[in-house]
N, C-alpha and C positions, 0 to 999 in steps of 0.2 A: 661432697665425698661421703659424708657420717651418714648423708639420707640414702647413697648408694647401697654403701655397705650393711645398715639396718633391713634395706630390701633385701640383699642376699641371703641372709641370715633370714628373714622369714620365710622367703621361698625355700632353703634348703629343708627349711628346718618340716612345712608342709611337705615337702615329697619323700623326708624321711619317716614321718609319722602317717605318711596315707600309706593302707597295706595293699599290696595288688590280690587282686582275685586269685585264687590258684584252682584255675581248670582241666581238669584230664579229660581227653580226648578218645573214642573209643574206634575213629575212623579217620582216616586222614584227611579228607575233606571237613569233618567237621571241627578239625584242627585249624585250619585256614578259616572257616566261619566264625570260629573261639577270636581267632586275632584280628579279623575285618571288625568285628561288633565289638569285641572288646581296647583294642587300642596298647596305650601303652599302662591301662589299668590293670591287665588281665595277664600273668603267665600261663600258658597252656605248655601242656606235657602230652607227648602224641603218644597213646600205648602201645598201639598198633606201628609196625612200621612199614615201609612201602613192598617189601617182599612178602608178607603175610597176605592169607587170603580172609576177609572179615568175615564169611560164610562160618571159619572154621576158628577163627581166632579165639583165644582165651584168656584173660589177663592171668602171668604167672601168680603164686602167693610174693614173689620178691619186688616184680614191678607195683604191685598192690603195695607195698610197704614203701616204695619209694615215692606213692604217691599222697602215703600219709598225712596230714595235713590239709589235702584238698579242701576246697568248698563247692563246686560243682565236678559230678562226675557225668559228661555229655555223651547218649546213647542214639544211636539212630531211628533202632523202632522195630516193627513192621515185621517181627520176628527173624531179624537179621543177627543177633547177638542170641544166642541159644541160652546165654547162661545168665541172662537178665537179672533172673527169678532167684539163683543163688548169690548174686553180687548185690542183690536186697539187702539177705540176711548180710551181709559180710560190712557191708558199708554203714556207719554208725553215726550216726547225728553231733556235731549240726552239719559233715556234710549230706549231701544232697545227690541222686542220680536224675537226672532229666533225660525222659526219653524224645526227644523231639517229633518221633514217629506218629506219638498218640495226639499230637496236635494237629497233623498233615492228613487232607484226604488221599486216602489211598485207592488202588486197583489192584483186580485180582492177577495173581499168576494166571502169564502162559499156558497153555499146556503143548508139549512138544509130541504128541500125537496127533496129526492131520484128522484123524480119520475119529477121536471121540468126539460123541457129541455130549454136552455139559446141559442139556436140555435134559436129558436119561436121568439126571444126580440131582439131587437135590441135598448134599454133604459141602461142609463149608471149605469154599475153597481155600488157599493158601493165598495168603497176599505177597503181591511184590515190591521187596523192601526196599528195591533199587530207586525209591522215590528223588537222588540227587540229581535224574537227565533229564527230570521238567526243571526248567528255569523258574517257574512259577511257584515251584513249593521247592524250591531252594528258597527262594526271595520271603516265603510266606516265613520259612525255618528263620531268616535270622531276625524276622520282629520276635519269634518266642525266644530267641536268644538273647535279645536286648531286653525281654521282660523277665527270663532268670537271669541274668546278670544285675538288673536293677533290684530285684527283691534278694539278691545274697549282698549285693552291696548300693542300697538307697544314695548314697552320697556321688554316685558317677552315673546314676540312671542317666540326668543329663547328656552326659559324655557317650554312654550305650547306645543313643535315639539317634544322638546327630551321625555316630559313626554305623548305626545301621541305615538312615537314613542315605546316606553315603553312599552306601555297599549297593544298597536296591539301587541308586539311579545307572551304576556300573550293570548291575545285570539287567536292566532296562535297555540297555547300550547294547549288552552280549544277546539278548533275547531280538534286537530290532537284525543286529546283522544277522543270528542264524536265520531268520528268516529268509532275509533277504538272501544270503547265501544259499537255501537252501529250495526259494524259489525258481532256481535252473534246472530243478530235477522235472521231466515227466511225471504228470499220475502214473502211465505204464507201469514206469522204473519205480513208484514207490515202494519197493517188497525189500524190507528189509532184514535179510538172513544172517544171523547172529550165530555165536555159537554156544551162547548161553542166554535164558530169557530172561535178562539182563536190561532190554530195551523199551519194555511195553508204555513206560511213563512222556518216552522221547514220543514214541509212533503213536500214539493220542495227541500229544501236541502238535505233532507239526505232520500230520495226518499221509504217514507209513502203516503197510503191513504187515503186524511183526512173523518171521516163522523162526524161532529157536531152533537149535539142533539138538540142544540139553535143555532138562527143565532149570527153575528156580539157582540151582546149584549146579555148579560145573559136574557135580559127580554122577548127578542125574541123566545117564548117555542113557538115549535108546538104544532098546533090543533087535536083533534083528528083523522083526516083524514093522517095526515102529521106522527102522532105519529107512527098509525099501520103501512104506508108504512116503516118508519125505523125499526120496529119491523121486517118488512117484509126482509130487508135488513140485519139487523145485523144477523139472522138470516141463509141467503143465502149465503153470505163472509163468516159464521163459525168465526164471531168475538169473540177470546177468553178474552178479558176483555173489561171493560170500565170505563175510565179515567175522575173519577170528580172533581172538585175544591172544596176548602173550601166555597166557597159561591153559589156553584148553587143549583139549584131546585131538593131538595131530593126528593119531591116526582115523579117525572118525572122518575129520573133515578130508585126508587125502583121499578115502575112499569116496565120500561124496565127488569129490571134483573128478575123483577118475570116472564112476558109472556117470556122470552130469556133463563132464568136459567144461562147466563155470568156472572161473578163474577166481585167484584168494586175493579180496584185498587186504592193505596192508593193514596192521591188526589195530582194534577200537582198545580202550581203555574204559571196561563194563561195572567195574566195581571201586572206581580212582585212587587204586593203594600204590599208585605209581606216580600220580601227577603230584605237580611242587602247590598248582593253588586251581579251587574249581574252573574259574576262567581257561586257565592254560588247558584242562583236561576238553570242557564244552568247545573250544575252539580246534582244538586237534581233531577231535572226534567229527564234529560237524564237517571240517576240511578233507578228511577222508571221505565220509559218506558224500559230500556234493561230487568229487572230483570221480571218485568210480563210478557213480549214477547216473553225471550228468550226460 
């Protein structure tokens, strides 16, 4: 019983005296990637929450304060967070901001104009920060997770590896069925009409062609000039549907479907401030696009 009771007492006394990480969040998915790599080491605080849109997002000065104490504050990248550059200055050693983005090979934006040609320019384009719809640079994101988590705290590196370790063979799993899931589609049918270009990192992977309705940013609607050439386009590709979000511009797309007669499927989750964890978001999405396409 004495040797029982001696154990209790040193295990309490170890989980009272290890400190958890405290990680802020600047995306909701990389909220859910904070808690897959990190475990039960690591509090994460999500800044963002799922009615915000990240394009636009800004951490208040009060949630800033409530995050006081942090030691990682985790960024996406890829010029998705506009205000990077001033949460430098704001943020004060020894915490830390990690942008994950700068780790991740990126691709360029979209452009939701049919008819430029990017061969004319030679001006640098905008990259698209939507890098979470490759499974492959999700998977890449939580090794650089597990190596800022081991260098703010050395003593659970261990614990980081195995549970990133972990996470990649699950999206090993999620990446083997989209495929297979998503090999019911025709080449034909691989034209996939978004209504923000939101998609370009998926249709590299699993080899769609993306046509946007907005650029980069939901706010980015085409002009009337820009509208009719896409009319012109979905039109000529024989695009059999088109794929909105809960937040874009209804009237845009109504007007497309009226001059087009394509029908809307039911809406994607492009930027995942809505989904509960990446998985849930990649398999909805995928289940949508196979089911209207196939």
């Amino acid at each position: 019983m004495r040797h029982w009771i001696s154990f209790l007492i040193l295990l309490l006394a170890g989980s009272l005296s290890a400190k958890e990480l405290q990680v802020a969040t600047l995306h909701p998915l990389l909220g859910d990637l904070a808690r897959q790599v990190g475990g039960d080491r690591v509090h994460v605080v999500d800044l963002l929450d799922k009615t915000s849109d990240p394009h636009h997002f800004e951490p208040t000065p009060d949630q800033l304060r409530q995050s006081s104490g942090t030691d990682l504050f985790l960024a996406s990248g890829m010029g998705l967070e506009s205000y990077l550059s001033s949460l430098k200055t704001i943020i004060q050693p020894p915490s830390q901001l990690i942008v994950l983005g700068d780790g991740l090979p990126s691709i360029e934006g979209a452009c939701n104009d049919p008819t430029h040609n990017h061969a004319q320019h030679d001006h640098a384009h905008e990259l698209d920060p939507h890098w979470w719809h490759s499974i492959d640079t999700f998977r890449r994101a939580s090794t650089l997770t597990a190596a800022a988590f081991a260098k703010a705290d050395p003593a659970g590196a261990e614990v980081y590896q195995a549970n990133a370790l972990a996470y990649r063979a699950k999206l090993d799993e999620l990446e083997r069925w989209t495929r297979r899931t998503l090999a019911r589609i025709p080449q034909d049918r691989r034209i996939l009409a978004t209504a923000h270009a939101a998609f370009g990192y998926f249709c590299r992977d699993y080899g769609f062609e993306p046509l946007p309705i907005s650029g980069i940013n939901r706010e980015q609607m085409p002009d009337a000039r820009t509208l009719a050439n896409l009319i012109k386009d979905l039109k000529s590709k024989k695009v059999p549907v088109i794929f909105p979000e809960a937040a874009s511009n209804p009237k845009t797309l109504a007007a497309l479907t009226e001059e087009t007669g394509i029908r809307l499927a039911p809406p994607l989750n492009a930027d995942g401030s809505t989904a509960d964890t990446y998985e849930e978001m990649m398999r909805k999405n995928v289940g949508i696009i196979a089911e209207a396409l196939k």
